[in-house]
ChimeraX commands (.cxc) that place a marker at each C-alpha (Angstrom):
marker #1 position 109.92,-57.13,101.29 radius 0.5
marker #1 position 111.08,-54.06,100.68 radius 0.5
marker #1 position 110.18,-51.38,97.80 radius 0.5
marker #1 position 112.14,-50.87,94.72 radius 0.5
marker #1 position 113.14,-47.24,93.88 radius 0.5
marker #1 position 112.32,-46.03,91.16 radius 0.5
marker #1 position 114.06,-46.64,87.81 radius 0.5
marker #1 position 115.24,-43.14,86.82 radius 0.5
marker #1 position 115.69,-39.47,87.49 radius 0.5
marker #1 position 113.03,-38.87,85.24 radius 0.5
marker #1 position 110.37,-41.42,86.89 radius 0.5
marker #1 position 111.39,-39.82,90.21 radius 0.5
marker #1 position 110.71,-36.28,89.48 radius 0.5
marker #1 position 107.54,-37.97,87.58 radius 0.5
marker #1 position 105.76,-39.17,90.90 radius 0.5
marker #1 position 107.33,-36.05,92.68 radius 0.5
marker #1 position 105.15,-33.95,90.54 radius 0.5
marker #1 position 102.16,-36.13,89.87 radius 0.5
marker #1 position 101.96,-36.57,93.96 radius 0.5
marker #1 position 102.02,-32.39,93.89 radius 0.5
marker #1 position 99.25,-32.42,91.49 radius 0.5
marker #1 position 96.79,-34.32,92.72 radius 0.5
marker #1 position 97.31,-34.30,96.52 radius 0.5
marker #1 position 94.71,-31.76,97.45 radius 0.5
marker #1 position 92.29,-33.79,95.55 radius 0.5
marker #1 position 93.13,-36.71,96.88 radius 0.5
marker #1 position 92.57,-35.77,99.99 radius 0.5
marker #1 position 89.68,-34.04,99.45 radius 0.5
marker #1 position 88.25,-37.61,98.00 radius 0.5
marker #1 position 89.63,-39.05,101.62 radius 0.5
marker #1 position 87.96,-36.50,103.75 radius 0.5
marker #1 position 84.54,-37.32,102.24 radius 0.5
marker #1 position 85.12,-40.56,102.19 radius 0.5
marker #1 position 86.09,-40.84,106.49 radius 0.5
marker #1 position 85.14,-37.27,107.89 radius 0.5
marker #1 position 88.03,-37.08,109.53 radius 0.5
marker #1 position 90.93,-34.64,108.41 radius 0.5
marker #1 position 93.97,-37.19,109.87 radius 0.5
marker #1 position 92.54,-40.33,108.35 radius 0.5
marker #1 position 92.10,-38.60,105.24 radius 0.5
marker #1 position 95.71,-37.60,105.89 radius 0.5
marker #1 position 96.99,-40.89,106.38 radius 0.5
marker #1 position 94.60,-42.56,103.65 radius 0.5
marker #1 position 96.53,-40.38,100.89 radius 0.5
marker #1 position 99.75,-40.80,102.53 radius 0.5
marker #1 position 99.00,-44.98,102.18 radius 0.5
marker #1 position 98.03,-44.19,98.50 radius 0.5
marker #1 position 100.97,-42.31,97.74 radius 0.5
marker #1 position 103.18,-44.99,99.62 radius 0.5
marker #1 position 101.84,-47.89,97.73 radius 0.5
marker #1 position 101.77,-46.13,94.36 radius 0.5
marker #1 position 105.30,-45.18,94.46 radius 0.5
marker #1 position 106.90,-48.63,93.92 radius 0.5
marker #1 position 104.58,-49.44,91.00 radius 0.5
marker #1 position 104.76,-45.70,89.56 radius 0.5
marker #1 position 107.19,-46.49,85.93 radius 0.5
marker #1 position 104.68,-49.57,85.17 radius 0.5
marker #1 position 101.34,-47.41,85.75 radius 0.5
marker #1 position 102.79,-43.84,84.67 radius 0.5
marker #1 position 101.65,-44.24,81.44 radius 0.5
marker #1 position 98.15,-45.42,81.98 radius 0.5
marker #1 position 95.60,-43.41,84.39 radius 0.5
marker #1 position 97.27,-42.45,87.78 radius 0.5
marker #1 position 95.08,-40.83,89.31 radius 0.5
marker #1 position 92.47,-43.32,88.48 radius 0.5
marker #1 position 94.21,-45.66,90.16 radius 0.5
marker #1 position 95.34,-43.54,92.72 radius 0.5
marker #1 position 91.86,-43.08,94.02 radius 0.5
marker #1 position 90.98,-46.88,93.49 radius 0.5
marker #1 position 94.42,-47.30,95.90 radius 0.5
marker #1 position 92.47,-44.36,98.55 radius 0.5
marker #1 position 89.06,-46.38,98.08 radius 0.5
marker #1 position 90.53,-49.59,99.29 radius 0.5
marker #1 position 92.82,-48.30,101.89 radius 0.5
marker #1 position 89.49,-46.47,103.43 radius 0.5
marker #1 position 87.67,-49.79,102.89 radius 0.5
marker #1 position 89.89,-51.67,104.48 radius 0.5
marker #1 position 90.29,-49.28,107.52 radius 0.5
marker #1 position 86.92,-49.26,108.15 radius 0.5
marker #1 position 87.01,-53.13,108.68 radius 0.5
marker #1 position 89.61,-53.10,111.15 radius 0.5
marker #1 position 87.69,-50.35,113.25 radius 0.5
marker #1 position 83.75,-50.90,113.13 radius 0.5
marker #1 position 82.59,-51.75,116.07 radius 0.5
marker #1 position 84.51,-49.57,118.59 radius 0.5
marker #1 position 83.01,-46.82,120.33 radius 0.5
marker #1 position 85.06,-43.04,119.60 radius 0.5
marker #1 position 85.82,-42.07,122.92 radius 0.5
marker #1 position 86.24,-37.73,123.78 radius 0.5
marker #1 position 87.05,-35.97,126.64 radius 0.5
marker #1 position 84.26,-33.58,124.83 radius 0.5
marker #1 position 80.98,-33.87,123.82 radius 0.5
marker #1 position 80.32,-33.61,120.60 radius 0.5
marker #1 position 79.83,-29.79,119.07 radius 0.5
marker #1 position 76.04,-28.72,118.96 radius 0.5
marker #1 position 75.11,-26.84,115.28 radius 0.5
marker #1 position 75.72,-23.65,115.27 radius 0.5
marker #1 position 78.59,-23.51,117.66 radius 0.5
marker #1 position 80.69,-22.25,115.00 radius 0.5
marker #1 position 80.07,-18.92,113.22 radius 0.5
marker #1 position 81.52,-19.80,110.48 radius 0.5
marker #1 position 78.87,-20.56,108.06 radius 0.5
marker #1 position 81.31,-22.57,105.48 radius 0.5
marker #1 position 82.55,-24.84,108.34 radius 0.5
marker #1 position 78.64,-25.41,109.47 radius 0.5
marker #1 position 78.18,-26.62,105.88 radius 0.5
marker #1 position 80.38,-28.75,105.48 radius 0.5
marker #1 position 79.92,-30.26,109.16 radius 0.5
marker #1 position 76.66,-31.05,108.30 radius 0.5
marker #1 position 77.39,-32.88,104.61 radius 0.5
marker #1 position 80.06,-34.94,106.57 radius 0.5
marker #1 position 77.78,-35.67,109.16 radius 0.5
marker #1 position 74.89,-36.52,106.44 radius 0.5
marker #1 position 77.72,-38.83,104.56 radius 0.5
marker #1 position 78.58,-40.26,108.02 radius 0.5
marker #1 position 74.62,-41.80,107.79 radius 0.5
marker #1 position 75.12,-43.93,104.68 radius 0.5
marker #1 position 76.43,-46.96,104.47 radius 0.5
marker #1 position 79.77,-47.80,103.08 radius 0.5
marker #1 position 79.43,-48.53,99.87 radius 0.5
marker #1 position 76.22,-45.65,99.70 radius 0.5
marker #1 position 79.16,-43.29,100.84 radius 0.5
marker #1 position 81.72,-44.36,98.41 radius 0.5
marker #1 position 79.04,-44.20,95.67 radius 0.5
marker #1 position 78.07,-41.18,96.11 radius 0.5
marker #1 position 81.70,-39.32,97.18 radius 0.5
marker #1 position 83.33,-41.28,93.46 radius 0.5
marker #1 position 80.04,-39.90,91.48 radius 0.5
marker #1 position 79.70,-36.64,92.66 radius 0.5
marker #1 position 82.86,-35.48,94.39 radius 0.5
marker #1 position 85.73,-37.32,91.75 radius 0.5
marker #1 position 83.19,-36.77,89.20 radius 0.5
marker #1 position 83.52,-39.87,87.88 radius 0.5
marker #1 position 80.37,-41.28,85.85 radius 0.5
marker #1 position 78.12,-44.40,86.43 radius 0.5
marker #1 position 80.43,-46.70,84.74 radius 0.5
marker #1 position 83.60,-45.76,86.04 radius 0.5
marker #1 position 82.19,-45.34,89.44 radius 0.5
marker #1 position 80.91,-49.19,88.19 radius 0.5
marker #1 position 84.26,-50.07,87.30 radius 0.5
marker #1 position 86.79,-48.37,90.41 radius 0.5
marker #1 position 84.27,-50.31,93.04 radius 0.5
marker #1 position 84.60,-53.44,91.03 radius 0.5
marker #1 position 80.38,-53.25,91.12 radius 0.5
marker #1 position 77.49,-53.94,88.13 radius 0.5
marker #1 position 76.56,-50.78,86.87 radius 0.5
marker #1 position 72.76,-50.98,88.10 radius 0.5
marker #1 position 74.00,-51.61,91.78 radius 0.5
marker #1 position 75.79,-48.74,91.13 radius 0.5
marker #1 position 73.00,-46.97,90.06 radius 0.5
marker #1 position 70.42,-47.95,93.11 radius 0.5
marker #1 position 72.65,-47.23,95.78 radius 0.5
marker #1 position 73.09,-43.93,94.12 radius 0.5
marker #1 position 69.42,-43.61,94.18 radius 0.5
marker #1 position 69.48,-44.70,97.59 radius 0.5
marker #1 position 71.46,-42.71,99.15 radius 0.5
marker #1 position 70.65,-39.64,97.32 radius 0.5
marker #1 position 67.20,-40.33,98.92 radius 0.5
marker #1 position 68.50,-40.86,102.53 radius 0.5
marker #1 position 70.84,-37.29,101.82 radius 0.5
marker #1 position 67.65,-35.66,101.03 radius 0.5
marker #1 position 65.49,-36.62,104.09 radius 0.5
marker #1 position 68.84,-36.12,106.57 radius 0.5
marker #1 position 67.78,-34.05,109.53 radius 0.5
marker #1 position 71.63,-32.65,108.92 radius 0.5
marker #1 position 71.20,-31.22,105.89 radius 0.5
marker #1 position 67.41,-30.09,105.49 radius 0.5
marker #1 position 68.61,-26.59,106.48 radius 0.5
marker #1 position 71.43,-26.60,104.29 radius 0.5
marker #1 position 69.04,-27.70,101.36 radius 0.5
marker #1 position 65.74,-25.21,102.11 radius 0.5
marker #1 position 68.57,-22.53,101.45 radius 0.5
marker #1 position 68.88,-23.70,97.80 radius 0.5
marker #1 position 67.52,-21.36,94.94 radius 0.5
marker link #1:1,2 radius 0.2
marker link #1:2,3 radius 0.2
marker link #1:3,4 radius 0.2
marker link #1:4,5 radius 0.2
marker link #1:5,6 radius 0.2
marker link #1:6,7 radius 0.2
marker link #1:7,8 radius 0.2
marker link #1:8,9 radius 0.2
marker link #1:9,10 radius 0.2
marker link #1:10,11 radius 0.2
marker link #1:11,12 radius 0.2
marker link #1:12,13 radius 0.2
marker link #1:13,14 radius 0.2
marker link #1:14,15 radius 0.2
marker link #1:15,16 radius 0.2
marker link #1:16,17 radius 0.2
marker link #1:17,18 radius 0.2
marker link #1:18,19 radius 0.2
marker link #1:19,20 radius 0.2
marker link #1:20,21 radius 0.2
marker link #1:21,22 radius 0.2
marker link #1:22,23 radius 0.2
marker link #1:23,24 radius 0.2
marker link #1:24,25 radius 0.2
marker link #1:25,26 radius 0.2
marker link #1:26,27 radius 0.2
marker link #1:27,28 radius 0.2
marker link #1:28,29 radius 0.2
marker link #1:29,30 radius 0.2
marker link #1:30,31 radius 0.2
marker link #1:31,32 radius 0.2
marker link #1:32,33 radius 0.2
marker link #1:33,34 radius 0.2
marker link #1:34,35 radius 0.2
marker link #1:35,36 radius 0.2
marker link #1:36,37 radius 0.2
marker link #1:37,38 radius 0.2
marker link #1:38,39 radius 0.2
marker link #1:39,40 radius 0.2
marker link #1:40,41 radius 0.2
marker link #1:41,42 radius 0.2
marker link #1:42,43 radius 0.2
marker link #1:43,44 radius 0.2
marker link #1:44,45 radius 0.2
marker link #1:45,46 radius 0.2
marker link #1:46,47 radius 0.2
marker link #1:47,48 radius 0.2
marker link #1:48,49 radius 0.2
marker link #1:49,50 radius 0.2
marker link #1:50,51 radius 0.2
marker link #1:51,52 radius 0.2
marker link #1:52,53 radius 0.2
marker link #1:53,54 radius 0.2
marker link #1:54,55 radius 0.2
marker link #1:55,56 radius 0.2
marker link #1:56,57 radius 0.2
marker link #1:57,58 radius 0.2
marker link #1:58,59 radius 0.2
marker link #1:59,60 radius 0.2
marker link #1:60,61 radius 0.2
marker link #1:61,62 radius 0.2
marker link #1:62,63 radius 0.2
marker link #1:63,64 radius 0.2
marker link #1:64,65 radius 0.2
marker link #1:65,66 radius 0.2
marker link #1:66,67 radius 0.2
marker link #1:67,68 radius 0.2
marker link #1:68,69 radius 0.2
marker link #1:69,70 radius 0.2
marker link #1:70,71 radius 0.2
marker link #1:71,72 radius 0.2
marker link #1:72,73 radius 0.2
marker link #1:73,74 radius 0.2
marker link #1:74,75 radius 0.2
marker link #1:75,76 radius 0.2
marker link #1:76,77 radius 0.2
marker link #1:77,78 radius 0.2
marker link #1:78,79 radius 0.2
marker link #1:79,80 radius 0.2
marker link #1:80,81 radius 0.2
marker link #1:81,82 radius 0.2
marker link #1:82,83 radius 0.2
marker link #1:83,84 radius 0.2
marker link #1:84,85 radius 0.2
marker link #1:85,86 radius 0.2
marker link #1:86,87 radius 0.2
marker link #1:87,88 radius 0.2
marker link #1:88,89 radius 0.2
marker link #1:89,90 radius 0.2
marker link #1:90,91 radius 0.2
marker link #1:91,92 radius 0.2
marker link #1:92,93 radius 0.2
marker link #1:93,94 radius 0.2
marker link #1:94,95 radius 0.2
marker link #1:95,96 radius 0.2
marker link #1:96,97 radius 0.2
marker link #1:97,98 radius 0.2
marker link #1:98,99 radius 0.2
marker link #1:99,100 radius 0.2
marker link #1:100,101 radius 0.2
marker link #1:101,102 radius 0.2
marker link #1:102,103 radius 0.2
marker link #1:103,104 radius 0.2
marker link #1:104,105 radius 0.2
marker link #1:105,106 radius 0.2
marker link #1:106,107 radius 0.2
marker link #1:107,108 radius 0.2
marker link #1:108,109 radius 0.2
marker link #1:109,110 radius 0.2
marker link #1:110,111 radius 0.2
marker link #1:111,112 radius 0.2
marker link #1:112,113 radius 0.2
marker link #1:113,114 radius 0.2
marker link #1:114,115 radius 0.2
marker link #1:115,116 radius 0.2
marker link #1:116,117 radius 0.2
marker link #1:117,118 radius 0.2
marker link #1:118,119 radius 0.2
marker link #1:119,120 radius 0.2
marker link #1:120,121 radius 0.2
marker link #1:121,122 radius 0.2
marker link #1:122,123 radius 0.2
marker link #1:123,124 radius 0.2
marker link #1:124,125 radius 0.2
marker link #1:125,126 radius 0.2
marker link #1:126,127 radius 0.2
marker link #1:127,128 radius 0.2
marker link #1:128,129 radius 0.2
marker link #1:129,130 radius 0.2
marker link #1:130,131 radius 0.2
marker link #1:131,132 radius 0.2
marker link #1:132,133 radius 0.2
marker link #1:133,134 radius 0.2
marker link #1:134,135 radius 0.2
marker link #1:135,136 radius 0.2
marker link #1:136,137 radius 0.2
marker link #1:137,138 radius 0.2
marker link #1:138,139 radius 0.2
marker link #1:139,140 radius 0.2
marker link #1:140,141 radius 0.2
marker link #1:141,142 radius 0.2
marker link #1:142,143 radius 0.2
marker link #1:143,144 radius 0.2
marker link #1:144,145 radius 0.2
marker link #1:145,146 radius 0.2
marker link #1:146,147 radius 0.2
marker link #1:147,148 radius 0.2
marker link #1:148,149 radius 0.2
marker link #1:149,150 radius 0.2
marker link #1:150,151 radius 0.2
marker link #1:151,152 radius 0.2
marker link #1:152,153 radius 0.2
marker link #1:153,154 radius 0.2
marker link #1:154,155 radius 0.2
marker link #1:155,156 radius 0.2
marker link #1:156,157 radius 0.2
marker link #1:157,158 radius 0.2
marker link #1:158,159 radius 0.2
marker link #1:159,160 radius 0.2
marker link #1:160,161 radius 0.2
marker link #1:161,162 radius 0.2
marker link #1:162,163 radius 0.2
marker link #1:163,164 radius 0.2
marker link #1:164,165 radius 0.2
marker link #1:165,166 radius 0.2
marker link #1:166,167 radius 0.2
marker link #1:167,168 radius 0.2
marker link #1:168,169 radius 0.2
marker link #1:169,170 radius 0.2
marker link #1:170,171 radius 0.2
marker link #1:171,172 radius 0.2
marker link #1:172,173 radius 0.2
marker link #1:173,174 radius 0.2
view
């Protein structure tokens, strides 16, 4: 089966430009959602890939809703195929600190902190407070009630507060 290009000149330079908009958030949705820069890479490259065939029909609705819900599923669904199997390195992992960049510590240590919830805990909490999307439309993009979405939320938030990754990171907080 192969895709249909799009309609017109104008739907073309459409995606062209809505794919240039939102690409860096995209991704920064992805990395949250893995921790792991090419995944997230490919994740939004799989979004953009299935979005472009369907683009004149959902143009005029919410994209980038959409768009995410396409990056949610594609992350879902490559999860499934690799649970289970061990990440082999040639290195060990990096200790804390290694780096002296502070930023890059940070950040390390949130991704590591996300890497501890659970998969729908992770995709919770990256839709409510990285996409900034509320309770209901978190409720609505995961296809989930709205007080499931509201426990895990309280869940995980919990577990994020007592993660040995992050309880530097937080003591630092005004």
């Amino acid at each position: 089966m192969s895709a249909k290009l799009l309609t017109s000149r104008t739907d073309e330079e459409g995606f062209r430009a809505f794919v240039a908009g939102n690409q860096s958030p995209l991704l920064r949705l992805a990395v949250l959602l893995t921790g792991d820069q090419g995944a997230a890479e490919d994740l939004v490259q799989t979004a953009f890939v299935r979005l472009y065939p369907i683009w004149p029909r959902i143009k005029g609705e919410d994209p980038i809703a959409y768009t995410r819900r396409i990056v949610v599923n594609a992350n879902h669904d490559r999860w499934r195929r690799h649970r289970g199997r061990e990440k082999l390195t040639a290195e060990p992992p990096e200790r804390e600190g290694s780096d002296p960049t502070s930023v890059v510590v940070d950040r390390d240590a949130v991704l590591r902190a996300l890497g501890h919830l659970s998969t729908n805990e992770r995709r919770v909490v990256v839709l409510r407070f990285v996409a900034d999307m509320s309770e209901a439309q978190t409720a609505v993009t995961l296809e989930l009630p709205l007080g499931t979405v509201k426990s895990t939320c309280h869940r995980a938030l919990a577990k994020l507060r007592n993660d040995p990754s992050l309880r530097d990171l937080l003591q630092e907080l005004p």
